[in-house]
N, C-alpha and C positions, 0 to 999 in steps of 0.2 A: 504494500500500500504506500505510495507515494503520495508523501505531503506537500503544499506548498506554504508558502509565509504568512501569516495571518491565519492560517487553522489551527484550530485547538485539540489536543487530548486530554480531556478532562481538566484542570487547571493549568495547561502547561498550553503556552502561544507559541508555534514555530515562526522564527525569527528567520531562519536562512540555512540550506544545508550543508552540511560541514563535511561528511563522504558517505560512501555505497560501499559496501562489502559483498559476500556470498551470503553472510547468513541475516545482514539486517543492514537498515538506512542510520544514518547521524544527524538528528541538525539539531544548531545552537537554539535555544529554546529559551523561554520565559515565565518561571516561576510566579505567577499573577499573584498568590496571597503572603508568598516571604519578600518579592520585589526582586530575586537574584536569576542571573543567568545562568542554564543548567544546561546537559549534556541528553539530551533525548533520542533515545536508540528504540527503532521497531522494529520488530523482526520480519524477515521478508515473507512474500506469500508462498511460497515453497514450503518453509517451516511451519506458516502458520496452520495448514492446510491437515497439518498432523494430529492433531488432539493428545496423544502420548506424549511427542517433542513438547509439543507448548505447558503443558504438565511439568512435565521435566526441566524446560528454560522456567517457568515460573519459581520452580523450588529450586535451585537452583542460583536465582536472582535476590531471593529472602536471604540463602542464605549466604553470600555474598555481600549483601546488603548489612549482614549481623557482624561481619568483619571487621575490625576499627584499628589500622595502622596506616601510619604516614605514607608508607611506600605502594601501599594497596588502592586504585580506585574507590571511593565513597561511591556507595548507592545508594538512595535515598531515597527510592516507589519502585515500586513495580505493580503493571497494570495492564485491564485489557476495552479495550473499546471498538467496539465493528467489527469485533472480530481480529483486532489486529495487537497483540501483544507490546508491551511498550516496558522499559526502566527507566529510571531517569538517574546519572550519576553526577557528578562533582563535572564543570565545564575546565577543562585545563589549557593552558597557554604555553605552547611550547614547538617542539616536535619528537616528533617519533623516533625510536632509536636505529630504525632503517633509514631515514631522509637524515640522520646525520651519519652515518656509516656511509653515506654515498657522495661525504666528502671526505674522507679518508680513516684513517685506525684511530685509536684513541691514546691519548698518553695514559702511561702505566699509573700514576696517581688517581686520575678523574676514571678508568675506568677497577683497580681497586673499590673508587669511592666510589660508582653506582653500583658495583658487582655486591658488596657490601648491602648497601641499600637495598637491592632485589632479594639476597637471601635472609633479611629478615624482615622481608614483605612476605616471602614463600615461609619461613619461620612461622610465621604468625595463623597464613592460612591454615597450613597441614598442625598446627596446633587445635583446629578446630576440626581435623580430618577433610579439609576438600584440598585434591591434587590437581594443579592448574590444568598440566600436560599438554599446553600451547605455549610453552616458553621461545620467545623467539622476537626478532627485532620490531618485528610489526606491535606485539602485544607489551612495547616499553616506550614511555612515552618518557621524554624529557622536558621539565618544567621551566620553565625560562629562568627560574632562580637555584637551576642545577639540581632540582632532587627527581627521583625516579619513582614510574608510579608502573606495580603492571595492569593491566585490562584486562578485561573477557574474564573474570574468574567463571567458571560453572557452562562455560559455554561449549568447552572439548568434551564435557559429558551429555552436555545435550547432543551433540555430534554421533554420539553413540548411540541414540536412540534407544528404545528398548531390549539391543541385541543382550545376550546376559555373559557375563563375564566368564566365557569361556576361552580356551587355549586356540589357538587359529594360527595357520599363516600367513606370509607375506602377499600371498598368492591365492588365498579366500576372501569371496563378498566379504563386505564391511557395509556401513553407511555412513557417508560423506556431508557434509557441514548443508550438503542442499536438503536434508533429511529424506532423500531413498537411495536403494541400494544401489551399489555400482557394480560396474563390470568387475570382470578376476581381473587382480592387480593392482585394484585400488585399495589404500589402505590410511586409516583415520590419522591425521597430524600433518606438522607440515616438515615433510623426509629430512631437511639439513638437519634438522633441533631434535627429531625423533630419537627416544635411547633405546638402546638393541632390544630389550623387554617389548618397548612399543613396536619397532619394527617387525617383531617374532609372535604380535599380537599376543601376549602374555597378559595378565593380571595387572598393573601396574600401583606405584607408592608414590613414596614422598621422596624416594633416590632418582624415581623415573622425572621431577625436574630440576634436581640435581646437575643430573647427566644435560638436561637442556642446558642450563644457566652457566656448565663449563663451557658448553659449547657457543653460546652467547660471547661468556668472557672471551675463549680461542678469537675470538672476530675480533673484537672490540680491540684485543691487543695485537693482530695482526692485519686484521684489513682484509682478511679472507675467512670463507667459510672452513671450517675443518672436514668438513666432509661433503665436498664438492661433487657434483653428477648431472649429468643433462636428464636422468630420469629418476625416476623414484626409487627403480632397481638397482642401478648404481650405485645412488645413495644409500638404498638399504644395505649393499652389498658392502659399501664404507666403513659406513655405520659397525656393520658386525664382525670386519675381517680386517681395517686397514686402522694403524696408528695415525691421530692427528700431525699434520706437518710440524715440524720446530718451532718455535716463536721465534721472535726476530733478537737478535744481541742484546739489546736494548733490554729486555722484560729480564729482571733478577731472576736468579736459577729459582732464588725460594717462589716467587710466584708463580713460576712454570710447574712447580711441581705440584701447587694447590692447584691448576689448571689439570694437569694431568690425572690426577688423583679422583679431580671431579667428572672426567671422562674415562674413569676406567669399565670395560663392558660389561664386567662383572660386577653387580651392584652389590655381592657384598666386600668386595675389597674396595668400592666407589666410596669417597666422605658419606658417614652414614644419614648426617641431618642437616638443615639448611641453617640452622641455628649455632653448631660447628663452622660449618661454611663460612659463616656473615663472619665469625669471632675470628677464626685464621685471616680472612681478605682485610677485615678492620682496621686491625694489627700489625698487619706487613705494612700497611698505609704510615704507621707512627716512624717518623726519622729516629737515625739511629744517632744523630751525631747532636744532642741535647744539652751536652755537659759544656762548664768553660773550661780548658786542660790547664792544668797548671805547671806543665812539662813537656818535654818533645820527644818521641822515642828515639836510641841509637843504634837498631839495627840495620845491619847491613842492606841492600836492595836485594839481593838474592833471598835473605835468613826473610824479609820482609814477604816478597813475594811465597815463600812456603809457608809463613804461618796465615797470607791470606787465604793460600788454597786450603789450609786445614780449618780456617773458622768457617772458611764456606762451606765446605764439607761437611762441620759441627751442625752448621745452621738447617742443613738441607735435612740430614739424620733426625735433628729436632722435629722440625718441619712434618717428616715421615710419616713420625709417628706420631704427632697430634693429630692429623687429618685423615689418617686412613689407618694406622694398625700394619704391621709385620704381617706378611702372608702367614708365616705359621705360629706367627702366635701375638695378640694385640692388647695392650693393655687397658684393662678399664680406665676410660677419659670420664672425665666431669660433664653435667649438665652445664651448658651457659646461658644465660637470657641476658637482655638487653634492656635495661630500666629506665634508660634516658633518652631521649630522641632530639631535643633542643641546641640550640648554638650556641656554644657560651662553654664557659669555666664551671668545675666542681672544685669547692674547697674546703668540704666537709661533709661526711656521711654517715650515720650511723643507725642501728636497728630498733624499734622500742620494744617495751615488754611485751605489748599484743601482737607484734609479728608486722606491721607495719617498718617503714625506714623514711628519716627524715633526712635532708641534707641544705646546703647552703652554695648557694651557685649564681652567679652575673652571666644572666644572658643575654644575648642582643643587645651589648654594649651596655647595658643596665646594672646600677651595685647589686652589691651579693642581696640577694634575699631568702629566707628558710621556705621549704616548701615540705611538704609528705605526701608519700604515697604510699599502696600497695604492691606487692608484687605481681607481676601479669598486667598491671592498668600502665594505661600510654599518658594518661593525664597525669599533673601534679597538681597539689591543692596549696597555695600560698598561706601561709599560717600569719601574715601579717608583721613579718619581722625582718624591717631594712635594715639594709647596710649592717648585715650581723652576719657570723659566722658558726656555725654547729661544731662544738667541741667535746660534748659526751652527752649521755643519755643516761637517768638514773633508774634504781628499779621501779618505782615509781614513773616513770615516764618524762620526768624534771625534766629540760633541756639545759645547760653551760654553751654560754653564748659568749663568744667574742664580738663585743658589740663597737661599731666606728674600725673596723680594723685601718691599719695606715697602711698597708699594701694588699695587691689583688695577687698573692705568691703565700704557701705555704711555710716558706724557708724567711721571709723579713716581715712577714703579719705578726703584729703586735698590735692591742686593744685591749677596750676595759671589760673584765668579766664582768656576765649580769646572769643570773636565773629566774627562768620562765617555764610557765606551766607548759606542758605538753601540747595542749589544747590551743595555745594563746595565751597572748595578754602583754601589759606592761612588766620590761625585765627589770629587775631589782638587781641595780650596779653594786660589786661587792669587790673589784681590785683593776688598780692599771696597771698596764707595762705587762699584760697578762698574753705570754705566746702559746702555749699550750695549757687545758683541766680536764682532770676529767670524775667522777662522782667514783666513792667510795659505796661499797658496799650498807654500809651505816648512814646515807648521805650524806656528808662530807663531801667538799670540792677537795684538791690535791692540783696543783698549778707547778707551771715553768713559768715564771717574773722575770724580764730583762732591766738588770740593772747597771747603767755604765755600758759597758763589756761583756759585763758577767750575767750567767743563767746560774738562777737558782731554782731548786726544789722546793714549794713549799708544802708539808704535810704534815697537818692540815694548813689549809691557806691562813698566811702569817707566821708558822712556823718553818723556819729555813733547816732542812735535814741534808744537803747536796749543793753545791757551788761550783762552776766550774767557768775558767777565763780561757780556756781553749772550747775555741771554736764555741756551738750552741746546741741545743737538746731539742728534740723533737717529737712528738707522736708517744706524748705518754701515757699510760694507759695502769690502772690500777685490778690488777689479779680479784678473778671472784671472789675469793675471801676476805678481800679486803688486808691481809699481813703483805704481797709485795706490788712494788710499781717500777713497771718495766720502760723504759726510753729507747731512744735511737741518741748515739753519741757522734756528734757532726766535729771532729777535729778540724781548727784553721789551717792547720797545713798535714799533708800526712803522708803518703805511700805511691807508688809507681809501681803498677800492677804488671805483669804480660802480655795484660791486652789492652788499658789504656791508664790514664794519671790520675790523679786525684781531683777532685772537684767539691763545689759548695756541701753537697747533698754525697760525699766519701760519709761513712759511718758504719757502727756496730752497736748491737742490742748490747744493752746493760740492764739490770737488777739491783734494786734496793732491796732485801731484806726486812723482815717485822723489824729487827732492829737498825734502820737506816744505813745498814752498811753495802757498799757498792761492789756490784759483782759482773766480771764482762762475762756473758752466756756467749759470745759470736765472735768471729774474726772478723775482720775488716774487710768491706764491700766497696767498690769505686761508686756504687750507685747502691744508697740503703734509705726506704721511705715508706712508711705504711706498718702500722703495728697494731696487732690485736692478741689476748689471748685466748686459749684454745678453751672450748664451755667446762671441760672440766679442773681447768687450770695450773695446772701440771705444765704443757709450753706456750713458747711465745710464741706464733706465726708469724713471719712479715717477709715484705716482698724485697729484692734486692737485686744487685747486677754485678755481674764481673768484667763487664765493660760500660762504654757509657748509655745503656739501655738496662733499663731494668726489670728484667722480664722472667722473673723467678719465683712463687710461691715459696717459702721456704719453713719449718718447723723447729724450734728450739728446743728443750725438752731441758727440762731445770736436771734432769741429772744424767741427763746420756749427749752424745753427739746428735750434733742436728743434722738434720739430712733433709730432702728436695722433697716438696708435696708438687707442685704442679709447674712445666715452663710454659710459657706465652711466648708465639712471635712477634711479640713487639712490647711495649714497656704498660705494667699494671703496675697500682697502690693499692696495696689492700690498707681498707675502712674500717670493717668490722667481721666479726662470727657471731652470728645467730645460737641460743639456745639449741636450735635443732641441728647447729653446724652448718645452714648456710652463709656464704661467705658473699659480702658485697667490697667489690672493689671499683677502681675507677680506670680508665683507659685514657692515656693522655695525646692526643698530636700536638706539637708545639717545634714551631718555628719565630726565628728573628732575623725581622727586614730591616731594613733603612728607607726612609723618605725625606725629600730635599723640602724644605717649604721656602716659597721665595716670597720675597715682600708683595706679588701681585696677589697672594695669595693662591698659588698654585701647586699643586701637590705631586711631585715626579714620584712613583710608587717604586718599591723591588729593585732598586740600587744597590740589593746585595746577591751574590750567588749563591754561596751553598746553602743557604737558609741559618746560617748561625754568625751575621754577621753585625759587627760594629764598629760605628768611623773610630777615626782617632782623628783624621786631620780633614778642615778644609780650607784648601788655599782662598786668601785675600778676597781674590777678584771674585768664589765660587765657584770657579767653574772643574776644578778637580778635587775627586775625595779620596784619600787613601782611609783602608778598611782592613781589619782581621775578618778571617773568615775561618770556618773548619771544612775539611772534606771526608764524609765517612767513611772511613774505612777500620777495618781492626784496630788501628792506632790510632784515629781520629786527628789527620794531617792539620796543622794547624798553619795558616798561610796567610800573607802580606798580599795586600790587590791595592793598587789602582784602580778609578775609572773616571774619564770626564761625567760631570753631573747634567750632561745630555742625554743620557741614557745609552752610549757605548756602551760595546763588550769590556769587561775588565780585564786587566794585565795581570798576569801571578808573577809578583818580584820574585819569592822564592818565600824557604821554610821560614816560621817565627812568628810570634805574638807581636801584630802591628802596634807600636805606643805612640808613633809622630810623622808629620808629615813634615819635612824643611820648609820654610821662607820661600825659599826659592824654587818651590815644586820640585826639586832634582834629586830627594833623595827621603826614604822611608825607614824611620827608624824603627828596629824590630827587636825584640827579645827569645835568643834562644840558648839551649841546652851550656852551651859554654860562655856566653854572656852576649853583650849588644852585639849587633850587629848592623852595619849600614848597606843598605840594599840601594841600589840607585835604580830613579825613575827609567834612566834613558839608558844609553850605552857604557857601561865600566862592569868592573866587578864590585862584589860584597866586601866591606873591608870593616873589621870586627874591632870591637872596642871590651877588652879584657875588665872583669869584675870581678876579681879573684875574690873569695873569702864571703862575698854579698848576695843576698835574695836580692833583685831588682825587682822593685813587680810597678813600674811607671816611670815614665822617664818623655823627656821634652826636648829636643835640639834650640840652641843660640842660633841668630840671627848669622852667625862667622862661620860656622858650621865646625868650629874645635870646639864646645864644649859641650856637656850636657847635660842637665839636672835631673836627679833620679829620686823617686822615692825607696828604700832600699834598710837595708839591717843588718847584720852577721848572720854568716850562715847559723851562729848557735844563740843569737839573740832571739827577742823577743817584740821586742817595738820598731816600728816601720820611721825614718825621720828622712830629712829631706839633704841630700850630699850634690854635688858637682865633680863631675870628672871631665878631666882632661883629655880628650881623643890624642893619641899617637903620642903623650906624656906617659911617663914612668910613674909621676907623682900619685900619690893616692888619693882615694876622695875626699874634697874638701866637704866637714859638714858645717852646713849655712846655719843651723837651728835645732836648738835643744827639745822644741817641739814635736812632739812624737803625733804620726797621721794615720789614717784608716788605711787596713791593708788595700781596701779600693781608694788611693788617693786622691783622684780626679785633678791632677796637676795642670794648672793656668800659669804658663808666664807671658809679663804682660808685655806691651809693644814697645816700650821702654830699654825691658829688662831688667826692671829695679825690682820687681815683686816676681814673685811667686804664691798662684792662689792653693788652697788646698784642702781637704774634705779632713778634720781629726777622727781621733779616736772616740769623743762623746760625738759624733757625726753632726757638728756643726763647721760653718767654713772659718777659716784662718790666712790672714794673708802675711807671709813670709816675706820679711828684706832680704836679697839674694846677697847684697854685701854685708850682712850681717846687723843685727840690730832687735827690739822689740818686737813681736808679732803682732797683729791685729785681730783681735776676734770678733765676730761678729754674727756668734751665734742668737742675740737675741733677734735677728732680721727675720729668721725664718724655723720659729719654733716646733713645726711640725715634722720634726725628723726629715728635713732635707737642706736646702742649705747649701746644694753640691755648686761647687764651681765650675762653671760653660764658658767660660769665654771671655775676652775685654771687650771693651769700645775703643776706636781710635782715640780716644778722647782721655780714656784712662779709667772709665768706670766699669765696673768688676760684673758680668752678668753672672746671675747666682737661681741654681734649676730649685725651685721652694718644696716640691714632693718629687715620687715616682711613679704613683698611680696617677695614669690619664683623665682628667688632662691636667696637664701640667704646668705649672704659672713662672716665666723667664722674668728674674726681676735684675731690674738695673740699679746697680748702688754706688754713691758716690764715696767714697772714703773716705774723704777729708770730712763729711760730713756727716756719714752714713745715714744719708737719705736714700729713700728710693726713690728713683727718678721715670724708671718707668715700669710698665710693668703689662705684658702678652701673655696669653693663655696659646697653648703647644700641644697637638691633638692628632695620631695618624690618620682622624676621619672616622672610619667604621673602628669603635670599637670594640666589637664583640671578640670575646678571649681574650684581649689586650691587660694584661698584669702592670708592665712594666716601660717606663720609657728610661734608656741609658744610652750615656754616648753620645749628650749634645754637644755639635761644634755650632758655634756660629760666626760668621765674619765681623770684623770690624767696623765697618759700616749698618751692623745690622740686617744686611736686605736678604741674606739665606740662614738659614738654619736647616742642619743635617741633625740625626737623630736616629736610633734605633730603638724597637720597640720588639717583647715578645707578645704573640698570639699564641694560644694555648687553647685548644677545644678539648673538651672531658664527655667521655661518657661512661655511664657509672653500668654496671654489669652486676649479674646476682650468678653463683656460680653453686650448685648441689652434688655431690658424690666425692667431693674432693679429700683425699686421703693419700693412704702409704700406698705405694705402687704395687700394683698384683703382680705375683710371678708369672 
């Protein structure tokens, strides 16, 4: 039945038609009693003409209709009028994922992220038992704001008609999408996407669109079908006898093999669920290369190239056997689901007593706010609690609230505790300076306090039982019984692993005892974050990495060796453990770009390459930035770039922690393994500036290009202060000031060269006479824990960055007077996930500012069966 514009079905106005298929018509349509534009699908007169089929698309289309995830078509009627069957679903803007395949393959990220997307759209279904078994480029539609939806659910069973689910060949009637029988040879599906079960007309599951959606992925990532044929026979013959072609160079082995894996013809060595599926494709999506290094490795090119062939090889082994199991013999994997679906940061999660889990998350560029929900629901229900953070859960259901926190980061979030009823309500403020609490078994709070420097332990809050001025304490969590409380111990400086270096978030579990005394349970992790204990409280769980991804479930046991409960390919934080031992944790992607902003107000975006980068310099005029950057690999290369701030390719000077760009654009000063080193823009060699006996961790070139001021300390010292050294002198370093500065110094020297700005150790700013003399403080300008020094003005007034959560406020102070003389708000634009801004330069004249910022998306995951490995 053919509509035209202006006729009605039942409440719904045909506006215009949108396409024709085999089995039914489309047009965009109008919702008369909501006001909205909807998707109105009737089914053609061939179909309708069946009484069984129309039976069957109508149940079908309810239940369909009963489905409720992001990645699934909304159906919202189903109906019949004249005899002519009708649904009406959600109107989407986009296109389809054939009309973009027929402009070429897709990049290995974007199609991760839809492949991702689809298996927990197909997650969701076969959770309810309906198997699409139309999976293929027609039935994916892409939404103009990038997310993927599939169609047709219920409609491949309508296709079946009332045949009954018996065993048949390639080469037996079927009934085809027009609903009557076809000649011998035809056979229900469409042949590229078909899995050898469908082909061999078998029974079919929830493996059988598995097998499609690897075959989907196979395209997406290569640009061709994997099982090519001019006829059905061919195809089918593909399908059941021939291995898909290679992927191309480009797609990592580990995703080739979860492609493989999803195509194997045997569906029980196939990934067995689509909710597997989605957690393996999620997670290979998380970059590897997250950490800042604090060092450079010294292997040779050869030793380097074999230990990458063997992580790769570790990797793929892993890989193996998460998604599919050993032929002869497979170990029990955990149940995963998917609890979050939203854009934004997780930065706090935990379970209550009824079985519900509450967490704290900024999404879509919005502060953190508490939200709860159930397990299984796609919705969150806001509890009414901004700009706060979720820090523990009592038996009672209490919540510990980090309420105002001063950054969007797990590792520098500090604020004032408050408790608040479960339910809601006004929180009752009870400490600042408060980083981690979490409720004692007797309700009692138990807190990490940042004081100065130093973290302390309070327990109970106000009583200090643990102190410590190395580095900071994290994720602490008080034992069911209430006698111990267990941390994560984050050392300022620590160890150089085999496979990469020390970082913010290096650390190892430790124990307080009933009676306050501290006990390390764990070795040392380059990546340790996420702590909970086990329901009966005997270990400690938490997640951890031996390089800088961390991607390990791991188990403590207060009296034996700990050993592996679960790995991830790609980096988890475990939250919490459930009474019944379910386990929620969080999944992180997080990279850091640079953006230029110019005085017109314009924004040049991705001015970094590897995704882990941050200026250090931008010349006078703006028009070039030199930048550190990482490259992932096993070691996590750590490299010097160039680029004009036109949006050129960048230049790689070579290895080193970029710290400065010269005066004269000709030369980038870098920090590596045996000390400075100067990397030139243009034609010379690297020529090294020895630091024997010294940490350097910041450093700034002279106008003359022999000198250079560093922020620096003995190798066996303790405090960071500010020295000069002489390039191609013997002499040692001069130090300018008994002022001791933050291991991040953020070193400004100004245009003069009389000053040097700099970030101390109470993280307020300090301006340094470089010929020696009184400091300047001028921490009270900007009280809220920032205060970092960005840059001068020709003129000699000090720009000073006032926080590091977005957005950020550049204030201009004059020093003779210490006024503030002006003052701009600093913003990447969108920012959802956005924590952190670091790494302003800006010019003297004011008219660019360069800056780097991280993005960080979370999603929070519930995980069941996880335990000690089956033999």
């Amino acid at each position: 039945m053919r509509l035209s514009p202006g006729s009605r079905l039942g409440p719904y106005e045909v506006l215009s038609i949108l396409g024709t298929g085999g089995m039914a018509e489309v047009y965009r349509a109008r919702d008369t009693r909501l006001g909205r534009d909807i998707a109105l699908k009737v089914v053609n007169e061939a179909l309708a003409g069946d009484p069984e089929l129309v039976r069957r698309f109508e149940q079908e289309a309810r239940l369909a209709g009963s489905l409720n995830h992001p990645n699934l078509v909304a159906v919202y009627d189903v109906g019949l009028q004249d005899g002519a069957t009708y649904f009406i679903t959600e109107l989407l803007k986009g296109e389809s994922l054939r009309q973009r395949l027929s402009r070429g393959r897709i990049s290995v990220q974007t199609a991760l992220d839809w492949g991702a997307q689809l298996a927990q759209g197909l997650a969701a279904a076969h959770a309810r038992g309906v198997i699409h078994r139309d999976v293929k480029p027609e039935n994916v539609f892409v939404t103009s704001d990038g997310h993927v939806k599939l169609l047709d659910f219920g409609i491949a069973k309508l296709a079946e008609g009332a045949r009954a689910e018996e065993h048949h060949g390639i080469l037996d009637d079927t009934v085809t999408s027009t609903g009557g029988r076809t000649q011998t040879g035809a056979i229900l599906g469409t042949p590229a996407y078909m899995s050898p079960e469908q082909v061999r007309g078998e029974p079919v599951d929830a493996r059988t669109d598995i097998f499609s959606l690897g075959a989907l992925l196979h395209e997406m990532l290569s640009g061709q079908r994997p099982f090519p044929g001019g006829s059905l026979v061919e195809s089918g013959h593909a399908i059941l006898h021939d291995d898909p072609p290679p992927l191309p160079e480009q797609v990592p082995p580990a995703v080739a093999q979860v492609v493989r894996r999803s195509l194997e013809k045997d569906r029980d060595v196939r990934i067995q669920s689509a909710r597997d599926l989605a957690f393996a494709l999620d997670l290979l999506r998380t970059p590897t290369g997250t950490v800042q290094a604090r060092g450079w490795p010294p292997p040779s090119a050869k030793r380097l190239r074999l230990l990458i062939a063997l992580a790769g090889a570790a990797l793929l082994l892993a890989l193996l056997l998460y998604v599919g199991g050993q032929a002869t013999r497979r170990p029990a994997l955990p149940q995963i689901e998917q609890a979050t679906f939203r854009e934004g940061t997780i930065l706090g999660a935990r379970f209550t007593p009824e079985g519900r889990f509450v967490l704290s998350a900024a999404w879509d560029g919005q502060p953190e706010e508490v939200y709860s929900s159930v397990p299984g629901a796609v919705q969150l229900q806001a509890l009414g609690l901004k700009d706060a953070r979720v820090l523990g859960v009592s038996r009672t259901g209490e919540l510990a609230l980090m309420t105002r926190p001063h950054s969007r980061t797990r590792i520098a979030g500090t604020g004032t505790l408050a408790r608040v009823p479960g339910s809601g309500g006004l929180p009752r403020e009870l400490a600042e300076d408060v980083h981690f609490a979490d409720w004692s078994p007797r309700g009692e709070v138990v807190a990490v306090r940042v004081v100065g420097a130093n973290y302390r332990i309070e327990r109970p809050l106000g009583t200090v039982v643990y102190e410590t001025s190395d580095g900071w304490i994290g994720d602490l969590r008080v034992s069911p019984n209430g006698d111990q409380v267990a941390f994560v111990h984050h050392p300022s400086s620590g160890f150089t692993s085999a496979k990469a270096t020390w970082s913010a978030t290096s650390g190892k579990v430790m124990v307080l005892d009933a009676h306050n005394a501290a006990h390390v349970l764990t070795r040392d992790y380059v990546e340790c974050q996420g702590l909970a204990w086990s329901p009966s409280g005997t270990e400690v769980w938490f997640t951890a990495g031996d390089s800088s991804i961390q991607d390990t479930l791991r188990a403590a046991p207060l009296n034996r060796t700990e050993y592996e409960v679960y790995r991830s390919t790609g980096s988890m934080r475990l939250e919490d453990i459930a009474a019944d031992g379910t386990i929620l944790f969080s999944a992180d992607e997080s990279r850091r770009d640079i953006s230029l902003l110019l005085e017109s107000g314009q924004i040049r975006r991705n001015l970094s390459w590897f995704g882990e980068a941050q200026p250090v310099g931008l010349s006078d005029d703006g028009q070039l930035l030199a930048f550190g950057d990482i490259r992932s690999t096993p070691f996590q290369e750590v490299l010097a770039l160039v680029r004009q701030t036109d949006g050129s390719p960048p230049k790689i000077l070579g290895d080193g922690l970029a710290l400065d760009l010269s005066p004269d654009k000709k030369t980038v000063l870098a920090k590596q393994e045996a000390g400075l080193v100067l990397l030139p823009v243009g034609a010379g060699t690297p020529r090294t500036v020895p630091t024997p006996g010294f940490d350097v961790q910041d450093g700034h070139l002279f106008q003359d290009g022999k000198r250079v001021v560093v922020a620096a300390r003995p190798v066996n010292g303790r405090e960071y202060r500010v020295f000069v050294f002489e390039i191609g002198s013997d002499a040692g370093p001069r130090p300018i000031s008994e002022t001791p500065v933050n291991q991040n110094p953020s070193l400004r020297v100004s245009p003069d060269e009389r000053w040097v700005a700099a970030w101390d150790t109470q993280l307020a700013p300090v301006v340094i006479p470089i010929a020696g003399g009184k400091p300047i403080r001028l921490g009270d300008l900007a009280p809220q824990r920032g205060g970092i020094p960005v840059g001068w003005s020709a003129g000699g007034d000090l720009w000073l960055q006032s926080r590091v959560n977005p957005p950020v406020n550049l204030l201009r102070v004059d020093l003779a007077t210490r006024q503030i003389k002006e003052s701009r708000e600093l913003s990447p634009g969108d920012l959802t996930g956005v924590s952190v801004m670091w790494g302003i330069r800006i010019t003297p004249d004011g008219n660019a500012v360069a800056f780097s910022f991280n993005r960080v998306r979370s999603r929070l995951y519930l995980m069941r069966g996880a335990g000690v490995p089956s033999n």
